[in-house]
C-alpha positions as CSV (number, residue, x, y, z in Angstrom):
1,X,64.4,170.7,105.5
2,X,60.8,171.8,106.6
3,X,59.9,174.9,104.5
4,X,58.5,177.7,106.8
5,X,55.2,179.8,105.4
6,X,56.1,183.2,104.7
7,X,55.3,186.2,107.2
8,X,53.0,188.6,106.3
9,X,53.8,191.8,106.0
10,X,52.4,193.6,109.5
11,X,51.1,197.2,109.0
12,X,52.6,200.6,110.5
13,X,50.5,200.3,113.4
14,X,50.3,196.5,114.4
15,X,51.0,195.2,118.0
16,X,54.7,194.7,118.0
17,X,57.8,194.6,121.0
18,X,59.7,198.4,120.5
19,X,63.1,198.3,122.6
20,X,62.2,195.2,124.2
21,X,59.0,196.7,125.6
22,X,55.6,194.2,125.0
23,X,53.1,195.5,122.6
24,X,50.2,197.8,124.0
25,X,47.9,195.4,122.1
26,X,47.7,191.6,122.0
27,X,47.7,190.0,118.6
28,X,44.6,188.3,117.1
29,X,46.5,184.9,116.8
30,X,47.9,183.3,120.1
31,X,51.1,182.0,119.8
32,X,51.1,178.2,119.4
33,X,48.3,178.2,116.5
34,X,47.8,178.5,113.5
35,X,47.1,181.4,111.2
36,X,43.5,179.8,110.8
37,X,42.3,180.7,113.9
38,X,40.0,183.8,113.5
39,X,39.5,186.2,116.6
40,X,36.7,186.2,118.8
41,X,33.6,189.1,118.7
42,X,34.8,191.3,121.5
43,X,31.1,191.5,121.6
44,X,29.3,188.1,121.4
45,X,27.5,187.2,118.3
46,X,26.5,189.3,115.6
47,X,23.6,187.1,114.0
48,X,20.8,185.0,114.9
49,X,18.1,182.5,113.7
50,X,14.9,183.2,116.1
51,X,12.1,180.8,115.6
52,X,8.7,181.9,115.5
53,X,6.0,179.8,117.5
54,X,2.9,179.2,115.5
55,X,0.6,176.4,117.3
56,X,-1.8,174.7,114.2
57,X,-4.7,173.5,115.8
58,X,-7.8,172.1,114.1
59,X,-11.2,174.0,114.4
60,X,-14.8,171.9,114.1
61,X,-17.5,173.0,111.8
62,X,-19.1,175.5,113.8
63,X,-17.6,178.7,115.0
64,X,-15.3,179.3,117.9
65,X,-17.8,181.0,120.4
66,X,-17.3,184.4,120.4
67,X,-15.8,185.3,124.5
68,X,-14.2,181.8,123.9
69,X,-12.3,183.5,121.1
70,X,-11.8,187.3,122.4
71,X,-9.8,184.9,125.3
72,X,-8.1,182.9,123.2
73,X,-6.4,186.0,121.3
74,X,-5.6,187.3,124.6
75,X,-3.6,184.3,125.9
76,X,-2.3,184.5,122.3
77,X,-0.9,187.8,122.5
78,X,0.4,187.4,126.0
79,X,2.4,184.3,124.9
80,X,3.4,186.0,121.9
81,X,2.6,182.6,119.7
82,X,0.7,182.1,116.6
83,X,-2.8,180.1,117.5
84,X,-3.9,178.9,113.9
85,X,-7.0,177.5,114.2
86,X,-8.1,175.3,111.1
87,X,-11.0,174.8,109.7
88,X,-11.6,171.1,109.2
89,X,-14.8,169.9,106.9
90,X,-17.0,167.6,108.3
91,X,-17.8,164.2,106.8
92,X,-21.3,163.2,106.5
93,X,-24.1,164.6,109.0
94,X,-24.5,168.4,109.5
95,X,-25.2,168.1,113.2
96,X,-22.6,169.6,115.5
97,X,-21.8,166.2,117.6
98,X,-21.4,164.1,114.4
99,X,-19.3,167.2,112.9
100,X,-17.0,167.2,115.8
101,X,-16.3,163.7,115.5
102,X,-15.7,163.7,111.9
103,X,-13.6,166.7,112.3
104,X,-11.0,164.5,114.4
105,X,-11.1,161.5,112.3
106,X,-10.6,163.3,108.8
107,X,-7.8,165.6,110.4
108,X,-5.0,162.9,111.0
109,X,-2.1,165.2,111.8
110,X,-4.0,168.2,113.2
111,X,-5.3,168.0,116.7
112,X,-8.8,169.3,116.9
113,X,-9.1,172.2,119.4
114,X,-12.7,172.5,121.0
115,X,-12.6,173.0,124.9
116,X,-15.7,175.0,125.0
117,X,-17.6,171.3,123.6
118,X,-18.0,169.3,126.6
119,X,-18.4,165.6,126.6
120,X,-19.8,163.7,129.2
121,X,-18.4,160.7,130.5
122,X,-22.4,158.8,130.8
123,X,-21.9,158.9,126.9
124,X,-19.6,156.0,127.3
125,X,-21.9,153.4,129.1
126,X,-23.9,151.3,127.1
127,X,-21.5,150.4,124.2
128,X,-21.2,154.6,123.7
129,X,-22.5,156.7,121.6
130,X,-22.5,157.4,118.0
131,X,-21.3,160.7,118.0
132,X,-17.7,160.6,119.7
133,X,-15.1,161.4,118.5
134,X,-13.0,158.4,116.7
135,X,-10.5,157.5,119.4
136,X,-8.8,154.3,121.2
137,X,-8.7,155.6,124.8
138,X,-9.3,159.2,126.5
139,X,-7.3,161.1,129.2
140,X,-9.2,163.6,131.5
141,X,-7.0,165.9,134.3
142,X,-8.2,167.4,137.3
143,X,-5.3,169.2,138.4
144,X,-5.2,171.6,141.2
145,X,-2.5,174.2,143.5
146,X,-4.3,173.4,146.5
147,X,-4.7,177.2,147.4
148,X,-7.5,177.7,149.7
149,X,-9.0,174.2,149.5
150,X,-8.5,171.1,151.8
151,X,-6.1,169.2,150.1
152,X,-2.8,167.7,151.5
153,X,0.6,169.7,150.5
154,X,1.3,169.5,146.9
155,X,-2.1,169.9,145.3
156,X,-4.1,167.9,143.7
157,X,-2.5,166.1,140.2
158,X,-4.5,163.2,139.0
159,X,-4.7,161.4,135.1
160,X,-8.5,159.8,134.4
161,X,-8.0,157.4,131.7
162,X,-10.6,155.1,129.7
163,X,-10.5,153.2,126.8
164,X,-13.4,154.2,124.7
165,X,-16.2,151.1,124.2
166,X,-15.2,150.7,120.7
167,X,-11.4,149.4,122.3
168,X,-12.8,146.9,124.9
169,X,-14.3,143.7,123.1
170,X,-16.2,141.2,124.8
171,X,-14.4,139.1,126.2
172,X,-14.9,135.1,126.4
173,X,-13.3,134.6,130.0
174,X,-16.2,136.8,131.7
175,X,-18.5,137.8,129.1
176,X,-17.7,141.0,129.5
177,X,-16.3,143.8,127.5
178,X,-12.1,144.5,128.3
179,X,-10.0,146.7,127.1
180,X,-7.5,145.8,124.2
181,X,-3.9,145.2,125.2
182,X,-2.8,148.2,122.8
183,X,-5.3,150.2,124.5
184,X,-4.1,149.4,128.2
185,X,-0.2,149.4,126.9
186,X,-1.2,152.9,125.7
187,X,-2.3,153.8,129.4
188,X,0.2,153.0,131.0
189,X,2.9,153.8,128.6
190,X,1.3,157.6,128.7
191,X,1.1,157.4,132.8
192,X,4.8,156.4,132.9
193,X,5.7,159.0,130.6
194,X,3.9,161.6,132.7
195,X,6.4,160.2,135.7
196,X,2.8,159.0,137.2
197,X,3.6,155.6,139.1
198,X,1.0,155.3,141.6
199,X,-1.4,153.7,139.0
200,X,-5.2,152.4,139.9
201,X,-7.4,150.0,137.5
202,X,-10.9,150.1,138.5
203,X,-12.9,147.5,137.2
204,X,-16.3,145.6,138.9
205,X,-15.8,142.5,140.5
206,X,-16.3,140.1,137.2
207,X,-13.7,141.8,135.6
208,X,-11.4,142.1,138.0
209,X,-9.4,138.6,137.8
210,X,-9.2,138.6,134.3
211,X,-7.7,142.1,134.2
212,X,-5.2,141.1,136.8
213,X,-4.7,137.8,134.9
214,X,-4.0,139.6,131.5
215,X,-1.2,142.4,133.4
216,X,-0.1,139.1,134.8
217,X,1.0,137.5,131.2
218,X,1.0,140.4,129.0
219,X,5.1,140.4,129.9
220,X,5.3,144.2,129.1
221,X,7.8,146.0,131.2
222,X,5.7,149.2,131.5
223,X,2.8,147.4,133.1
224,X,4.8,145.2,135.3
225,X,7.7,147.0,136.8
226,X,7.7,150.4,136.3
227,X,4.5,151.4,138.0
228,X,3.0,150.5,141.0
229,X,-0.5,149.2,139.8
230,X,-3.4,148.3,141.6
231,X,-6.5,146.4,140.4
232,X,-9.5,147.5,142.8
233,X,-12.9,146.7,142.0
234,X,-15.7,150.2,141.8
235,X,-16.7,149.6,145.4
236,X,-13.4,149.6,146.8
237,X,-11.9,152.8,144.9
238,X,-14.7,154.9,145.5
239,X,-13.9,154.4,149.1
240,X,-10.4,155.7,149.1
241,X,-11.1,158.6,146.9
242,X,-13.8,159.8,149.7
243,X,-10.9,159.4,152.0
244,X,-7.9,160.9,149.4
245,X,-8.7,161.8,146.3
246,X,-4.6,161.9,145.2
247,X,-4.7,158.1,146.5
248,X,-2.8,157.6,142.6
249,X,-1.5,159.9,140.0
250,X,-3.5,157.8,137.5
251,X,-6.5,156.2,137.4
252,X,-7.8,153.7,134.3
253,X,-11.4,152.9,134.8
254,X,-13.4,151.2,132.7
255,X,-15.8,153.1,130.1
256,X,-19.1,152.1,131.9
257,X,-17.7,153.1,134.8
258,X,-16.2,156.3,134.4
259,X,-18.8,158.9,135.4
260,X,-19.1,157.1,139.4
261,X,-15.3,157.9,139.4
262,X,-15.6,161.3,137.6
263,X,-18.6,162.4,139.7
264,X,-16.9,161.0,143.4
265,X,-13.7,163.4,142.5
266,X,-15.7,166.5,141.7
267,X,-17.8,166.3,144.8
268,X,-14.6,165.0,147.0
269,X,-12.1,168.0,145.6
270,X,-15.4,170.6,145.3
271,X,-13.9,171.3,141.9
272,X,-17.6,170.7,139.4
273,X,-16.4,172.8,136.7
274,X,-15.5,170.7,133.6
275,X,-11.8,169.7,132.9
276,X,-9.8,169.3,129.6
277,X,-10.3,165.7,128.4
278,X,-7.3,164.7,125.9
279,X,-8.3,162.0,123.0
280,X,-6.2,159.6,121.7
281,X,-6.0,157.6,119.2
282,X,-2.6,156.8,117.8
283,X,-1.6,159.7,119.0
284,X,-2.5,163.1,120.4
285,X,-6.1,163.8,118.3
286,X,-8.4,166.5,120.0
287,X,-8.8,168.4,123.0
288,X,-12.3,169.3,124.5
289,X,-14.0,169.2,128.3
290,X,-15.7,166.8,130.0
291,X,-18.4,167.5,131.9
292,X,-21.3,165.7,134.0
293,X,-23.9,167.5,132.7
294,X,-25.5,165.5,129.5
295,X,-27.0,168.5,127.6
296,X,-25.5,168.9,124.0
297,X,-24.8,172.9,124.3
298,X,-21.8,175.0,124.2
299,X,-20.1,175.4,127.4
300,X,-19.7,179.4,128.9
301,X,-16.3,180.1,128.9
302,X,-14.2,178.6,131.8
303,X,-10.7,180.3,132.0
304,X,-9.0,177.5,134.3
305,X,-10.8,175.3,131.2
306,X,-9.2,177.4,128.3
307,X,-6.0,177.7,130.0
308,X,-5.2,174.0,131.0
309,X,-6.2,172.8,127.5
310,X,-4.4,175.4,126.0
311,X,-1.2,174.3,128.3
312,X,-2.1,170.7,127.3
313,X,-2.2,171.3,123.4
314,X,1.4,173.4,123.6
315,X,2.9,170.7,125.5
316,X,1.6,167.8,123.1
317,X,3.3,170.6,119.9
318,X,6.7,170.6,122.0
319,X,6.0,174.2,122.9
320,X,7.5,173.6,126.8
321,X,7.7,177.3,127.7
322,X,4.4,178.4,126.8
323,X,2.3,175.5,128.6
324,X,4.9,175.8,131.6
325,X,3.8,179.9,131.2
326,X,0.1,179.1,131.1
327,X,0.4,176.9,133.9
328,X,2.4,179.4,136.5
329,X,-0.2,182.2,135.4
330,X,-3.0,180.8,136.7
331,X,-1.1,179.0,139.9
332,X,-0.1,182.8,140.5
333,X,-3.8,184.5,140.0
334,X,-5.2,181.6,142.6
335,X,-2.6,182.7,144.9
336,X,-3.6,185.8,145.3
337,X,-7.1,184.9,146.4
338,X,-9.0,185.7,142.8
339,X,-11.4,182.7,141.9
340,X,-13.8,182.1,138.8
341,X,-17.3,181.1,139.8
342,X,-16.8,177.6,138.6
343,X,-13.8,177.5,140.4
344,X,-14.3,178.1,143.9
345,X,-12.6,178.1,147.4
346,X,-13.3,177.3,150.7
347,X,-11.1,180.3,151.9
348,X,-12.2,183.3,153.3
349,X,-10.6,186.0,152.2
350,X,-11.2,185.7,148.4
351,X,-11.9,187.8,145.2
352,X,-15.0,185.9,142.9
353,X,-14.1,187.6,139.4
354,X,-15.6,186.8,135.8
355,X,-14.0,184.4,133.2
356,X,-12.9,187.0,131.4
357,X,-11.4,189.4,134.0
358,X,-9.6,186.4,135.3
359,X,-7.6,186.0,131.9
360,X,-6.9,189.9,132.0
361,X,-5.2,189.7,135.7
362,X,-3.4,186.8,134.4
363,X,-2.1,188.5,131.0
364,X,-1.2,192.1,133.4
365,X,1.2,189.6,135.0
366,X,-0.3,190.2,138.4
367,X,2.5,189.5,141.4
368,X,1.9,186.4,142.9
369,X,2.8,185.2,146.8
370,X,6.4,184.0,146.1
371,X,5.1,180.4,146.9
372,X,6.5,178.0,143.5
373,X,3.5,176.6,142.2
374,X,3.7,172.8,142.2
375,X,4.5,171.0,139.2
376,X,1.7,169.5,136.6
377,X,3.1,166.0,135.6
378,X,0.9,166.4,132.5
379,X,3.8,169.3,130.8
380,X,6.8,168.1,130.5
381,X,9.7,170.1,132.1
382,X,11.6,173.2,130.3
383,X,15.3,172.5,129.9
384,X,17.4,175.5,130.7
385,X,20.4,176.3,129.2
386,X,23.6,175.9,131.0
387,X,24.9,179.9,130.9
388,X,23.3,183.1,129.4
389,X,23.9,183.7,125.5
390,X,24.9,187.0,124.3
391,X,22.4,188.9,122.8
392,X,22.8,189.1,119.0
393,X,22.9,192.4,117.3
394,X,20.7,191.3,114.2
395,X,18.2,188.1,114.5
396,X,15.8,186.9,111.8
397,X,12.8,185.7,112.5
398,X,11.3,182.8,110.8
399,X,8.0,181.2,111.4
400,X,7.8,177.4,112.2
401,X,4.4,175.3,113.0
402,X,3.9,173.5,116.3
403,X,2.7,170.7,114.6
């Protein structure tokens, strides 16, 4: 015989039948389960965890320009995130280049945050030189709403890739210098990653059939199926950039040929102001801007600059919302007709504003047109949750590094 648990002894004033009536209260326990079962918050949950977002970046050896960093702890306050710059000593030479470039090889784990030092892409003719950074291959992006300037619908998204001179070894087929295969499988692999699958190798005309030879045999998926690749020597690109600059999402050209493809985009798109230039190694090591201009000086501060790297560092850190939040801000700003002066617009009705009074009207949360600024390929998208959570009565916060 199956032994039955004991009832508990219900208090005066517990939900019960009187005269065959039902209760005027439901009990806590369904019928059909157990007496585990606990009941429900009638008013969602009590008690949360909450996250804090602290971004650890790496800082060179020489101070963060001063309206470079009165910006920065704007867009830090605005975001509500934690930007911890660190200082990183230098190894060997005092001088700022070589400092910069020691910073990012001695900090391993910390990307190196410098937009305001621009590189320029003649330094990587001629076997490159001495003082860049320690990288295998480099990722520029000239990215773009398309508000107020002649480009087809969509904008204006592109990926400028190069392996750096130290990654392309001569090679004995053309006596030539080629990139390495972990170099170009890093490419593409990042290009596919981006969801970038129009994909353009520029190369000159000795190169070109022993790049197409090595894609050929290098049996790697990622090269080979996934992307629609196309091996064009310098002649032939630079003609269908003058006619579409978007032609591809991604273009790898090789190092002592990057500046003819940087400077035929910036003339083509009208946009001359430097853009954030990613460098990678094994992974994710530094951010600065890259720039035509050859001088070794700090650059003024650019707020589409600051903001785009900024987006492109919190994205690399897994911090989705605030890069996605960096992104819209500025789409929003163009939309309303305010440009920066290294950021112009062939439309007439516009508002030229200072660096720094663009970052305020984007951190007052100006209203935008209620167009939805197009997507940036290089930020990965947010993932929303499937319904709205409660809102807790009590949450602790607790600081956690981006990195």
């Amino acid at each position: 015989m199956e032994a039955r648990p004991e009832q508990p002894d219900l208090p005066a004033n517990s939900p019960q039948a009187v005269d065959g009536c039902a209760p005027d209260r439901m009990s806590a326990v369904p019928s059909g389960q157990g007496i585990s079962a606990r009941p429900r918050p009638a008013h969602g949950p009590m008690l949360s965890l909450v996250a804090g977002s602290v971004l650890t970046l790496g800082q060179t050896s020489q101070p963060v320009p001063g309206d470079w960093q009165q910006a920065l702890d704007r867009l830090a306050a605005w975001l509500d995130l934690d930007i911890r710059l660190i200082p990183v000593r230098p190894v060997g030479e005092l001088r700022r280049a070589a400092a910069w470039a020691s910073s990012i090889a001695s900090a391993a784990t910390v990307p190196v945050f410098a937009p305001w030092q621009a590189v320029s892409p003649v330094a990587l003719q001629g076997g490159g030189h001495a003082f860049l950074p320690r990288a295998s291959w480099v990722a520029s992006y000239l990215h773009d709403q398309g508000a107020g300037k002649k480009l087809k619908a969509g904008g204006l998204d592109v990926m400028l890739m190069s392996p750096l001179p130290a990654a392309c070894p001569v090679d004995d087929e053309c006596s030539a210098p080629m990139p390495r295969a972990d170099a170009m499988q890093a490419m593409l692999q990042a290009a596919r990653q981006e969801g970038r699958s129009r994909v353009a190798i520029i190369v000159d005309s000795r190169r070109r059939n022993p790049m197409v030879r090595r894609l050929l045999i290098t049996g790697r998926p990622a090269a080979r199926d996934d992307l629609q690749i196309e091996v064009l020597t310098i002649e032939d690109a630079l003609c269908h950039l003058v006619r579409h600059a978007g032609r591809w999402d991604a273009i790898v050209v090789l190092p002592d040929l990057r500046s003819l493809v940087f400077a035929m985009l910036a003339e083509t798109t009208g946009i001359r102001s430097p853009w954030p230039m990613l460098w990678h190694q094994r992974d994710f090591s530094g951010v600065s801007g890259e720039a035509l201009d050859e001088a070794d000086a700090v650059l003024p501060l650019n707020a589409p600059l600051l903001v785009q790297a900024l987006a492109l560092a919190a994205s690399q850190a897994g911090m989705r919302q605030a890069a996605h939040r960096l992104q819209q801000g500025t789409a929003r700003v163009w939309d309303c007709g305010i440009i920066t002066p290294g950021r112009g617009s062939v439309a007439p009705y516009v508002t030229e504003v200072s660096d720094q009074e663009f970052i305020a009207q984007m951190c007052e949360g100006i209203a935008g047109s209620p167009r939805k600024p197009a997507p940036w390929r290089a930020i990965a998208p947010v993932q929303t949750a499937a319904r709205p959570v409660a809102r807790p009565a009590l949450r602790l916060v607790s600081a956690i590094t981006g990195q």
